[in-house]
C-alpha positions as a Markdown table, in Angstrom:
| # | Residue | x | y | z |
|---|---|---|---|---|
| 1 | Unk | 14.2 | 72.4 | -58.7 |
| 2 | Unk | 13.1 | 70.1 | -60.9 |
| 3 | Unk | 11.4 | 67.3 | -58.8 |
| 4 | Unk | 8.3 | 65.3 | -59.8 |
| 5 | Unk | 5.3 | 67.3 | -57.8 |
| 6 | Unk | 1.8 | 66.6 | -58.2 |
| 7 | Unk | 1.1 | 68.6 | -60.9 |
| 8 | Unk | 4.2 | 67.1 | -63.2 |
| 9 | Unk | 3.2 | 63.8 | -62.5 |
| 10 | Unk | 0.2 | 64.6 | -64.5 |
| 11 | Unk | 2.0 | 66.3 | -66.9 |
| 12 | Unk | 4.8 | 63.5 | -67.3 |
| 13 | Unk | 6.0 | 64.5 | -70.3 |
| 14 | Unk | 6.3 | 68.0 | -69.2 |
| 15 | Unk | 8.5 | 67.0 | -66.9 |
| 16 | Unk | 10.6 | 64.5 | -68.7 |
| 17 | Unk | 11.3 | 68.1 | -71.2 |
| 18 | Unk | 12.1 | 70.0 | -68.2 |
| 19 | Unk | 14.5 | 67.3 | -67.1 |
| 20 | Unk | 16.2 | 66.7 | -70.5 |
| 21 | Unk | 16.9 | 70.4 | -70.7 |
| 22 | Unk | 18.4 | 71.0 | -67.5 |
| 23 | Unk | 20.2 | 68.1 | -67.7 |
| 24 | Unk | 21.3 | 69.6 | -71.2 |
| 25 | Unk | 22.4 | 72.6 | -69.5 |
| 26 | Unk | 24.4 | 70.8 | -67.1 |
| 27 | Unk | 26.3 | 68.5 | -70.1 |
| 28 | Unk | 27.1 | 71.9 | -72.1 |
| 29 | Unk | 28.8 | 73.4 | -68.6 |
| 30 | Unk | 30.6 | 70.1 | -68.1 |
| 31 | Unk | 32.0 | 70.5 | -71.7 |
| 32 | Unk | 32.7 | 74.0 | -70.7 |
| 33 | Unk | 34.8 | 73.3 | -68.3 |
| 34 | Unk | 36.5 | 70.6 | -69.8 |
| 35 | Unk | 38.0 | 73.0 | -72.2 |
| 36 | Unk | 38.8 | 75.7 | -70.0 |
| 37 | Unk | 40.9 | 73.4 | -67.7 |
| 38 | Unk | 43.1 | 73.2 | -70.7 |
| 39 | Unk | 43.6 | 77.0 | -71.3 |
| 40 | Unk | 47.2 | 78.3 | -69.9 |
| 41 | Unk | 45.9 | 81.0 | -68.3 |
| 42 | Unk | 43.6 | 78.9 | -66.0 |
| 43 | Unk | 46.2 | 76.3 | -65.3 |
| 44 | Unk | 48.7 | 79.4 | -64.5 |
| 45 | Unk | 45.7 | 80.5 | -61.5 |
| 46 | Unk | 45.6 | 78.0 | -59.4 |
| 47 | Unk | 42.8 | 78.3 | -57.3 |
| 48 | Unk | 40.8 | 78.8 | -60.5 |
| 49 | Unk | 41.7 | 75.7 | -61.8 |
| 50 | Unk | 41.1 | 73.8 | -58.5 |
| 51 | Unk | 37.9 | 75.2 | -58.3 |
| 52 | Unk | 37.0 | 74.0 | -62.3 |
| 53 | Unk | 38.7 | 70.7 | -61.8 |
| 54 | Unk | 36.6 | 70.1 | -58.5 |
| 55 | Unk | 33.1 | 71.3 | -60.8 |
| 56 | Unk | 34.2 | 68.7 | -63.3 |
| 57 | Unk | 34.7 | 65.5 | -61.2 |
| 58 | Unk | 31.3 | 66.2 | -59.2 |
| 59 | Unk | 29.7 | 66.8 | -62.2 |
| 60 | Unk | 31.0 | 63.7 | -64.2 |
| 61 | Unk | 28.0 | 61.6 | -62.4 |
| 62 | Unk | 25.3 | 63.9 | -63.4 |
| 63 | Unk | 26.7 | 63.9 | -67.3 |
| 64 | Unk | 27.0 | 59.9 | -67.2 |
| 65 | Unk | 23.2 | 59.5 | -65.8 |
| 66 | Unk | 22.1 | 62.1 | -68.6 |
| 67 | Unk | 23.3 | 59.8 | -71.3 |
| 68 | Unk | 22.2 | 56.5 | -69.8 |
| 69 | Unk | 18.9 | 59.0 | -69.3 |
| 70 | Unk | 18.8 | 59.7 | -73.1 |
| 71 | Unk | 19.4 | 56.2 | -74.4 |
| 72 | Unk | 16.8 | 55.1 | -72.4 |
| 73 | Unk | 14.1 | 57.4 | -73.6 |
| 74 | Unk | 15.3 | 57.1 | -77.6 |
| 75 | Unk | 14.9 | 53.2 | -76.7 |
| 76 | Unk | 11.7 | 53.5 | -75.3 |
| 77 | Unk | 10.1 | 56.1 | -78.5 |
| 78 | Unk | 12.3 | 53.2 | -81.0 |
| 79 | Unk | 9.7 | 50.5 | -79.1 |
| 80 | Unk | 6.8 | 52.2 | -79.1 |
| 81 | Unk | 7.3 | 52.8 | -82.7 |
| 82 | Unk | 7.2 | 49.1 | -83.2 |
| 83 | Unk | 4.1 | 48.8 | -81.3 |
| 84 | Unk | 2.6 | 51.2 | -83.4 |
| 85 | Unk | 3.6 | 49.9 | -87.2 |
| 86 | Unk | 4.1 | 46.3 | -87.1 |
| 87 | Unk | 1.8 | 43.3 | -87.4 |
| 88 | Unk | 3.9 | 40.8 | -86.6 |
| 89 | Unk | 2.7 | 39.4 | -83.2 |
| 90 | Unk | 6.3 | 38.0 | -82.1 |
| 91 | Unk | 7.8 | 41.0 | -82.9 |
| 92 | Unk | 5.2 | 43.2 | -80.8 |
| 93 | Unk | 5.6 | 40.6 | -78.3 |
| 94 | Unk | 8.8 | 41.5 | -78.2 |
| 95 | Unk | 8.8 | 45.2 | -78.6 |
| 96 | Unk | 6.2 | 45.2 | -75.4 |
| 97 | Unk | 9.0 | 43.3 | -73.3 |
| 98 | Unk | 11.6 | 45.8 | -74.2 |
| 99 | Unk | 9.6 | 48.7 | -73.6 |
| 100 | Unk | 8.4 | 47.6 | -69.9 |
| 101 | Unk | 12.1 | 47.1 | -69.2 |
| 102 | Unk | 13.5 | 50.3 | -70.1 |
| 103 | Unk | 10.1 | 52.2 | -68.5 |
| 104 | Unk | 11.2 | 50.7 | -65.2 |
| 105 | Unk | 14.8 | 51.4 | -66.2 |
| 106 | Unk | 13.6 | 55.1 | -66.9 |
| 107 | Unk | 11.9 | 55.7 | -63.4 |
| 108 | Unk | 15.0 | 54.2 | -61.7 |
| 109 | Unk | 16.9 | 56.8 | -63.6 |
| 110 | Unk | 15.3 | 59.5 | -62.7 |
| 111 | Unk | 14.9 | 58.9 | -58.8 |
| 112 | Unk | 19.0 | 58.6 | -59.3 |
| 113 | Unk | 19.3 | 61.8 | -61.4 |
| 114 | Unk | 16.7 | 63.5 | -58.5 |
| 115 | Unk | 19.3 | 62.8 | -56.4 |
| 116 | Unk | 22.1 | 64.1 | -58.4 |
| 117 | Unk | 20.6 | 67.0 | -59.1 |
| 118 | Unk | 19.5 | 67.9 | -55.5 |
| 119 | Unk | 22.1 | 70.4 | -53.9 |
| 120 | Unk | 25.0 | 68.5 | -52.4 |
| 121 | Unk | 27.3 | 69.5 | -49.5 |
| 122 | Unk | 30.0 | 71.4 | -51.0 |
| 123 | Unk | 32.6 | 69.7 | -48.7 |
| 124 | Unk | 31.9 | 66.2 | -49.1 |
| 125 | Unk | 34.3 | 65.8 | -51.6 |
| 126 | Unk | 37.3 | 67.2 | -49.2 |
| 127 | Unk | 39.6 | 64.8 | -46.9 |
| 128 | Unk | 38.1 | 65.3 | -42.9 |
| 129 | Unk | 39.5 | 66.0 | -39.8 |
| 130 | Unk | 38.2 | 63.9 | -36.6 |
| 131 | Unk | 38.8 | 64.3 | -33.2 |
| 132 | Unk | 38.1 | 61.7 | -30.7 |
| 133 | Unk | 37.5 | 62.3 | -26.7 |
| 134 | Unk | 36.9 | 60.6 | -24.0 |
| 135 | Unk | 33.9 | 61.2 | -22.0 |
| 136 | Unk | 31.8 | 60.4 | -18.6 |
| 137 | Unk | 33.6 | 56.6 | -18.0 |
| 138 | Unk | 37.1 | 57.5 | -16.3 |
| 139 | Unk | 39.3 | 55.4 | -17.6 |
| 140 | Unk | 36.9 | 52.8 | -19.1 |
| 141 | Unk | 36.2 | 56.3 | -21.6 |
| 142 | Unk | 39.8 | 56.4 | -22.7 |
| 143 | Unk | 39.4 | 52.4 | -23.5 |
| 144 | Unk | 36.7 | 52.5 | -25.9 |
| 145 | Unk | 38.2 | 55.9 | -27.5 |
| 146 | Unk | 40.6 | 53.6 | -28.2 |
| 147 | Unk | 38.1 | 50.7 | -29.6 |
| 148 | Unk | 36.4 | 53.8 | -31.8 |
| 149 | Unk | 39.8 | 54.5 | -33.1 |
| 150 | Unk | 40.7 | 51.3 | -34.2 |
| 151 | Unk | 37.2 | 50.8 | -35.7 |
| 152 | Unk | 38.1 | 53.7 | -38.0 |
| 153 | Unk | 41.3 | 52.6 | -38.7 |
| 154 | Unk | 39.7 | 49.1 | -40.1 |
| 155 | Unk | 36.9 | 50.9 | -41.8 |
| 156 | Unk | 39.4 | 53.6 | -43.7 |
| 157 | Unk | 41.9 | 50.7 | -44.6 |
| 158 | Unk | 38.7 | 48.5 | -46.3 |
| 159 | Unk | 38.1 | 52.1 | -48.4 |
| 160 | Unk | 41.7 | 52.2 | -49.0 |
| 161 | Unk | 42.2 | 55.8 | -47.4 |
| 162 | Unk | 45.1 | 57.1 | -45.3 |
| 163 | Unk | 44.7 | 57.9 | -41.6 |
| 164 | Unk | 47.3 | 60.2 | -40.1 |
| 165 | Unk | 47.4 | 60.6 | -36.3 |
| 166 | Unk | 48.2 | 64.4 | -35.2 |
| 167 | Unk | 48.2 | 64.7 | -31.9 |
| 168 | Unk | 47.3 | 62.1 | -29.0 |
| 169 | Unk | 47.1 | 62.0 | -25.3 |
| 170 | Unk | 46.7 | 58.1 | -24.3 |
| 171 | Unk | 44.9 | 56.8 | -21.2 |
| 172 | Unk | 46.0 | 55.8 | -18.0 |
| 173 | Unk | 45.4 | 52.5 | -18.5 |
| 174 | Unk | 45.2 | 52.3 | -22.4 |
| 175 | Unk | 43.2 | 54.1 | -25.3 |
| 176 | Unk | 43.4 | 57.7 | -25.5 |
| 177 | Unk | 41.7 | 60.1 | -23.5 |
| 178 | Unk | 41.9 | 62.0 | -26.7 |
| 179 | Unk | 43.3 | 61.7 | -30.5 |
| 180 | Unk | 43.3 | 63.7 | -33.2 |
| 181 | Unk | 43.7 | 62.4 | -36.8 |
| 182 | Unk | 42.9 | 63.2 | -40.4 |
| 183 | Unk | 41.8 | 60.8 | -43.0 |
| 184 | Unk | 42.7 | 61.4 | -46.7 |
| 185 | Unk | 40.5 | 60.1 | -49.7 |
| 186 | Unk | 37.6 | 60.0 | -52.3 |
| 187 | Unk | 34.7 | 62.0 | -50.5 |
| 188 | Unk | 35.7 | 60.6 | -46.9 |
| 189 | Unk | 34.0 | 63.5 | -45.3 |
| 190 | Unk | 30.7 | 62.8 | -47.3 |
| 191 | Unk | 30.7 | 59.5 | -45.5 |
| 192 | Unk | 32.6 | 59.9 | -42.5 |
| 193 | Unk | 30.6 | 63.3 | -41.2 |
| 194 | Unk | 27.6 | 60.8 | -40.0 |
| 195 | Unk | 30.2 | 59.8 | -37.6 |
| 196 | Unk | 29.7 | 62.9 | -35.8 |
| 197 | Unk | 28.2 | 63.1 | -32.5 |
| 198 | Unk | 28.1 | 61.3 | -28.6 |
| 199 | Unk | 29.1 | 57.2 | -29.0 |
| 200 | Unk | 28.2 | 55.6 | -25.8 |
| 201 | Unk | 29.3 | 51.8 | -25.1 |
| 202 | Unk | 27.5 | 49.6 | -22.0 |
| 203 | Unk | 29.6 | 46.9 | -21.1 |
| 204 | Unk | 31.4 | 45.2 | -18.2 |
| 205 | Unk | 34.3 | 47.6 | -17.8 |
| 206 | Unk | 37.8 | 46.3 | -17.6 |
| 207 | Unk | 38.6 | 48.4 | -14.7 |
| 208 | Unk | 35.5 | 46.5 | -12.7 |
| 209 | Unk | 36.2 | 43.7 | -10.6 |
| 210 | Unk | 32.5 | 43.2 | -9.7 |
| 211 | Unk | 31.2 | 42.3 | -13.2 |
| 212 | Unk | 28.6 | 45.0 | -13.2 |
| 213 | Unk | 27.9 | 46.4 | -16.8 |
| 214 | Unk | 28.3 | 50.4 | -16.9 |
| 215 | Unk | 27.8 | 53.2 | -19.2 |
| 216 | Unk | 30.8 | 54.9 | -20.3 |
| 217 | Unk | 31.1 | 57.6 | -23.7 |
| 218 | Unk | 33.3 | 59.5 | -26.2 |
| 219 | Unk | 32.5 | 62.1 | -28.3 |
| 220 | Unk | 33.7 | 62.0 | -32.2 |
| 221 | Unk | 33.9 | 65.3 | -34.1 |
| 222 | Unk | 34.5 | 64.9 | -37.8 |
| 223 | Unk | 35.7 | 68.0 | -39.6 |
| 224 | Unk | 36.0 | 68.7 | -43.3 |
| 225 | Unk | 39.8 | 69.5 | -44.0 |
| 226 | Unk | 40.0 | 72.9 | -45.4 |
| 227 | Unk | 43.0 | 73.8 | -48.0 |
| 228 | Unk | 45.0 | 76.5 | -48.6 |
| 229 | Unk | 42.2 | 77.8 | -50.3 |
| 230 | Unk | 39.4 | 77.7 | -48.0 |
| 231 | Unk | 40.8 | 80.2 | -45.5 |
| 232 | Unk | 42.9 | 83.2 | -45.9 |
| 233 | Unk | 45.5 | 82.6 | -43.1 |
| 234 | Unk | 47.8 | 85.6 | -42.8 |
| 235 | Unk | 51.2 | 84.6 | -41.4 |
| 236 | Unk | 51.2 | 87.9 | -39.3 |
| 237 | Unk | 47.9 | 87.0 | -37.6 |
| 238 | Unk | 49.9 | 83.8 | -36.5 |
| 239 | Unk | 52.1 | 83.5 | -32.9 |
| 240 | Unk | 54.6 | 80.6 | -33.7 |
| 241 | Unk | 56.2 | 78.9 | -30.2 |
| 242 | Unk | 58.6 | 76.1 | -29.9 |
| 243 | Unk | 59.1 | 73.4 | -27.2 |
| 244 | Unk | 60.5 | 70.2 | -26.2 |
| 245 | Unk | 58.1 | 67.4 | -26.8 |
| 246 | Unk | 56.9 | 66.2 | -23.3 |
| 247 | Unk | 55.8 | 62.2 | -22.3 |
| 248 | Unk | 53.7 | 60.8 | -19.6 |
| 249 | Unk | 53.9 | 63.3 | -16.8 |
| 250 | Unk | 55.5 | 66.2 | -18.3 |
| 251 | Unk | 58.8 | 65.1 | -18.4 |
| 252 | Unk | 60.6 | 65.9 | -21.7 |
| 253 | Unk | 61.0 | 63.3 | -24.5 |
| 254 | Unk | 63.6 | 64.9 | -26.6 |
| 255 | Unk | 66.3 | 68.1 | -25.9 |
| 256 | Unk | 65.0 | 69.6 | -29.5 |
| 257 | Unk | 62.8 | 72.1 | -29.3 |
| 258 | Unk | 60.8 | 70.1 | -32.3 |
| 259 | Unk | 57.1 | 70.4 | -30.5 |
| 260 | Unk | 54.9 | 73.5 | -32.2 |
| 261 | Unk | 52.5 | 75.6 | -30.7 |
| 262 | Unk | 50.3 | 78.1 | -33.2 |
| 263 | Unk | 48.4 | 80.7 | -31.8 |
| 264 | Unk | 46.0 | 83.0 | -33.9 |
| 265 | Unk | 45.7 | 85.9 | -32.5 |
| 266 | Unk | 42.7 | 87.2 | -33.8 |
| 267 | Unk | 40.4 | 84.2 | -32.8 |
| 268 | Unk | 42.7 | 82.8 | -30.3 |
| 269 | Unk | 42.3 | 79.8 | -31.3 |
| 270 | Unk | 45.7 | 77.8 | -30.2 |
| 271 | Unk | 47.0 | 74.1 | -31.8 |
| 272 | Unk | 50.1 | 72.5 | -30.2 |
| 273 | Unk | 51.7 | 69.5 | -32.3 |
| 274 | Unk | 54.7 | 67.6 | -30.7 |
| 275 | Unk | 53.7 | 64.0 | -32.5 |
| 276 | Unk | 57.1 | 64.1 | -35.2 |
| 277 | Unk | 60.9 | 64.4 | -34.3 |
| 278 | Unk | 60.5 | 67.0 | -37.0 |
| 279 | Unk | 60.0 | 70.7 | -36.1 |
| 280 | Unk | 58.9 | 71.6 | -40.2 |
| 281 | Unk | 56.6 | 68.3 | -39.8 |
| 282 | Unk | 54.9 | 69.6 | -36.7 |
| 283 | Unk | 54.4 | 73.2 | -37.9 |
| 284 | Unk | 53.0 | 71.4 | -41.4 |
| 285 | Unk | 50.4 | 69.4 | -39.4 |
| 286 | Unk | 49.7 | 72.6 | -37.0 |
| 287 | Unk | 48.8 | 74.7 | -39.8 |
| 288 | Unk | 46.6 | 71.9 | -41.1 |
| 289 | Unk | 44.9 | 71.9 | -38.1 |
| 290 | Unk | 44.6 | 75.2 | -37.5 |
| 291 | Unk | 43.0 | 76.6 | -41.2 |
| 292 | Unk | 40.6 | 73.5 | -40.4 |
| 293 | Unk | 39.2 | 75.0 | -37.1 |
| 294 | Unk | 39.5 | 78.4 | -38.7 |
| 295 | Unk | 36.9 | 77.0 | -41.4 |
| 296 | Unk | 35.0 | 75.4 | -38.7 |
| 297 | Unk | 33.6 | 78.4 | -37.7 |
| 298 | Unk | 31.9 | 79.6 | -41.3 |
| 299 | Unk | 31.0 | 75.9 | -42.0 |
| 300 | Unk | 28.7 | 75.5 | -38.8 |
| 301 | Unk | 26.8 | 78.1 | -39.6 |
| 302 | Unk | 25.8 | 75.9 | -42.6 |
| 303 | Unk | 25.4 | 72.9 | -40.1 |
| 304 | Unk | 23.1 | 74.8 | -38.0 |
| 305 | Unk | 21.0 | 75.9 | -40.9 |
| 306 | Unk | 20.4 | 72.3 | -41.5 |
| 307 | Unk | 19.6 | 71.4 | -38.3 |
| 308 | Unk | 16.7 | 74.0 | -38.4 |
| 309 | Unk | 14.9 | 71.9 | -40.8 |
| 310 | Unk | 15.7 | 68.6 | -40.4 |
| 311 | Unk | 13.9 | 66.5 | -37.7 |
| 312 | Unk | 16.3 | 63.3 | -37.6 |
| 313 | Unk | 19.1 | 65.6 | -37.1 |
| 314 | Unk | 21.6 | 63.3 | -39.5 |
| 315 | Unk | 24.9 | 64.9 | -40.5 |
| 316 | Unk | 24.8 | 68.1 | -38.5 |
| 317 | Unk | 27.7 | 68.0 | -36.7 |
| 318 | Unk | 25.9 | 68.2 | -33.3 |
| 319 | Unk | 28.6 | 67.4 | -31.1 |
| 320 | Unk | 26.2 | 67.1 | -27.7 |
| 321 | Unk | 23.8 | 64.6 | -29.6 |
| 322 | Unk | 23.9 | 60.8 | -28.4 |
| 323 | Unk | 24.0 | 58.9 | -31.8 |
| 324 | Unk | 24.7 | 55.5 | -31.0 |
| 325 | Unk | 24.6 | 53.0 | -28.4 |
| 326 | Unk | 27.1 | 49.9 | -28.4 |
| 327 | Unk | 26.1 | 46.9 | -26.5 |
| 328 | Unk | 28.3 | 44.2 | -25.7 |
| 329 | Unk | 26.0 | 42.1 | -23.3 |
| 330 | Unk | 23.6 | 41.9 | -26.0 |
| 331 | Unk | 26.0 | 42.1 | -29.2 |
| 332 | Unk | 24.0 | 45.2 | -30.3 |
| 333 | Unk | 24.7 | 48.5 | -32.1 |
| 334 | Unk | 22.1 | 51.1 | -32.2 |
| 335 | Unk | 21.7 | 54.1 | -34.4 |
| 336 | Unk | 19.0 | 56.6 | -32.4 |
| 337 | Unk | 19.1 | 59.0 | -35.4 |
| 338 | Unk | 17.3 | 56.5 | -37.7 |
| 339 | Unk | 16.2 | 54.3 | -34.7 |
| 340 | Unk | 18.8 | 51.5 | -36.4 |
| 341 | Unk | 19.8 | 48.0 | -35.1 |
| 342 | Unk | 22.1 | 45.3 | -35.6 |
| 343 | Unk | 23.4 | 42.4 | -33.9 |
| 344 | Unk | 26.7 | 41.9 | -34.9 |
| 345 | Unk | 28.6 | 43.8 | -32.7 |
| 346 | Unk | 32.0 | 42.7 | -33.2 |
| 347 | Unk | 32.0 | 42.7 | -36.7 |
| 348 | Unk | 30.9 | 46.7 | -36.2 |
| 349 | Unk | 33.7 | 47.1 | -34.2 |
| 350 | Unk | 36.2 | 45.7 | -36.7 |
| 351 | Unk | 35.7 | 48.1 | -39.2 |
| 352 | Unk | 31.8 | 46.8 | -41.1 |
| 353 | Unk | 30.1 | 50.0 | -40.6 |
| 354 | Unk | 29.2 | 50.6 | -44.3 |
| 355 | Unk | 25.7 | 49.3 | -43.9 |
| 356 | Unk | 24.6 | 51.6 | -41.1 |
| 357 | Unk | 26.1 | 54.9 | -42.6 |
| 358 | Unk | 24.5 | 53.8 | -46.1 |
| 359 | Unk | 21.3 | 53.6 | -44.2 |
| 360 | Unk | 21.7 | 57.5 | -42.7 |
| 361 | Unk | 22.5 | 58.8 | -46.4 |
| 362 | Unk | 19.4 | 57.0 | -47.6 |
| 363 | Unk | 17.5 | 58.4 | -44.9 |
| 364 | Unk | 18.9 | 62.2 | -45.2 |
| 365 | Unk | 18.4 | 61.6 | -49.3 |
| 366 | Unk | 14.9 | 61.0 | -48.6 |
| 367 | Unk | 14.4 | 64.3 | -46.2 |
| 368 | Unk | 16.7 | 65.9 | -48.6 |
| 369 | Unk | 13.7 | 64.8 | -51.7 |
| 370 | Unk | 10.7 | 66.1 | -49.0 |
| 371 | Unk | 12.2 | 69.6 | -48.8 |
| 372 | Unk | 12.9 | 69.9 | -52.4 |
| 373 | Unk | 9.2 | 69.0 | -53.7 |
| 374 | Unk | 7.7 | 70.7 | -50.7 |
C-alpha cells in the first residue's frame, strides 16, 4: 500500500517515486484495457468485456488524478529551477508564489489519490436493492415506512436515478408495512448502502389522540443488485408457481394467473411478485430479486469481515443496528454511527440527505486511511 508512514514522510521523495510508479502502473493497465475492449474476440465474451469495461470506468479517476499529479510535480521542479538560476527579484518573487501554490496543490493531490488508491468496495458501482419494513410502532411503523420511502424517492429523483417498486404490502391506515424497491444509477449502492440499518422516528403519532410523543421504527436493508453475472442461477434449481394477484384481505384482484412465485430449491429461498398485470414482467422482477438474495449470502460474508475491524460500524449492512433517530418535536436528525446532528428535519425528510451520508464516507475514508498505514 502505498500510504505516507512515518518513515516515508522522512523520505518524501521516496515516496513521491513510489507513488509515480504505481500510479504508472495503473495508467499502462488502463491503456491496456482500453485496447482490449476493442478486440472482437472480447466484445464476442461478454462477461469478459463487462468485466474490462467495469475496470476501465473505476479506473478512469485514478488515471485523471495521475496526470493532474504529474503536472503538478513538472510545475513545481520548472519553479524551483527559477528559484535556483535567476536574479531577477520580481521574477523569483513570482516563481516562490507559484511554487507554494502547486506544493499545497500537491499534498491535496495525494490525500485524493490515497484515496483512490485504497481498495474500494467492488459493488459500489452496481444499481441496489432496498427493502423497507415496518417495525415496533403498529401502525404508526407502517406510516413512517411510508415517510422513509418517499424520502428516498426525493433523494433518488435530485441524483436523477430510477426507483422501481417490486413488491409492497401497505398499511392499515397508510404507508407500507413493507416495500421493496430497486434503485438504478451511477454508484447508487456506494451511496445508498449507508442507509442500511434500524431508522427510528419519536413523534406524536397520528393514531394518538392524547398528544403523547412515542417511539415507533423501520428497518432499511439496502442490497447491491447482482446481474446475470454475479450468480450462476440454474433454471432447474428453480420451482416456478403462478397465481392470481390478491388485494387487501386476500381477495383476488385479477382472474389471470399473472402473480409469480420462485422458489430455489437448494437454498429455499422463495420471492413472490404480483405488482404488474404482466406475468413475463413479474417473473423478470422475481428473478431480479431472487439472484440478488442469492448474492446476499457470499457478499455478507465481506460485510462481516468489515465489521470485525471497524469500530463505528459504517456501511456494514447490520440490519439489527439503530442508525438514526428522527425527531419531530425538536426538528432533529441524528446519525449514532458518527454521533451526527442537524436541525432541519423537514428538509431531511424531503429528500436533503447528501450532507449526512457525505459525512459517513468521510468518516469510513478516514478508518479506511488508519488501517491501510497501520
Amino acid at each position: 500500500m502505498y500510504l505516507c508512514g512515518p518513515k516515508q514522510k522522512r523520505q518524501k521523495g521516496l515516496y513521491m517515486n513510489d507513488l509515480l510508479d504505481k500510479l504508472e502502473l495503473i495508467y499502462q493497465r488502463w491503456l491496456q484495457i482500453g485496447e482490449e475492449i476493442t478486440k472482437p474476440d472480447v466484445m464476442s465474451d461478454m462477461k469478459n468485456y463487462v468485466k474490462l469495461s467495469k475496470d476501465y470506468k473505476e479506473l478512469q479517476a485514478v488515471v485523471d488524478a495521475y496526470k493532474k499529479y504529474k503536472d503538478v510535480i513538472d510545475n513545481i521542479a520548472s519553479a524551483k529551477e527559477i528559484l535556483a538560476n535567476e536574479k531577477d527579484e520580481e521574477f523569483r518573487e513570482m516563481a516562490k508564489a507559484e511554487l507554494d501554490a502547486y506544493l499545497t496543490e500537491k499534498e491535496n493531490l495525494e490525500e485524493e489519490i490515497r484515496l483512490l488508491l485504497l481498495p474500494s468496495d467492488p459493488q459500489d458501482s452496481k444499481n441496489a436493492q432496498m427493502e423497507i419494513r415496518a417495525g415496533t410502532g403498529g401502525d404508526e411503523a407502517s406510516i413512517f415506512a411510508g415517510d422513509l420511502f418517499r424520502m428516498y424517492q426525493h433523494f433518488c429523483d435530485k441524483k436523477g436515478w430510477k426507483i422501481e417498486v417490486l413488491s409492497m404490502t401497505e398499511g392499515t391506515v397508510g404507508g407500507y408495512k413493507e416495500i421493496d424497491f430497486s434503485v438504478t444509477g451511477d454508484g447508487v449502492y456506494g451511496i445508498m448502502k449507508y442507509e442500511s440499518g434500524v431508522h427510528r422516528v419519536q413523534r406524536v403519532p397520528q393514531t394518538e389522540s392524547q398528544g403523547r410523543v412515542h417511539t415507533s421504527a423501520a428497518s432499511v436493508v439496502v442490497l447491491p443488485e447482482a446481474d446475470e453475472f454475479d450468480v450462476d442461477l440454474k433454471q432447474s434449481d428453480i420451482k416456478k408457481e403462478t397465481f392470481c394477484a390478491s388485494g387487501p384481505g386476500g381477495q383476488c384482484v385479477n382472474t389471470t394467473y399473472s402473480a409469480v412465485r420462485l422458489t430455489h430449491i437448494p437454498s429455499g429461498i422463495v420471492v413472490s411478485i404480483q405488482d404488474e398485470k404482466s406475468q413475463i414482467k413479474n417473473l423478470e422482477k422475481a428473478m431480479r430479486v431472487l439472484r440478488t438474495r442469492l448474492f446476499e449470502r457470499e457478499y455478507q460474508k465481506y460485510l462481516d469481515e468489515i465489521a470485525s475491524k471497524r469500530r463505528t460500524m459504517v456501511s456494514t449492512g447490520d440490519r439489527s443496528a439503530k442508525i438514526r433517530t428522527y425527531n419531530y418535536p425538536q426538528n432533529r436528525v441524528t446519525d449514532h454511527r458518527i454521533n451526527y446532528t442537524m436541525y432541519n428535519l423537514a428538509n431531511f425528510m424531503n429528500g436533503d440527505i447528501e450532507e449526512v451520508i457525505q459525512a459517513l464516507q468521510v468518516a469510513e475514508n478516514a478508518e479506511r486511511l488508519k488501517e491501510a498505514v497501520e
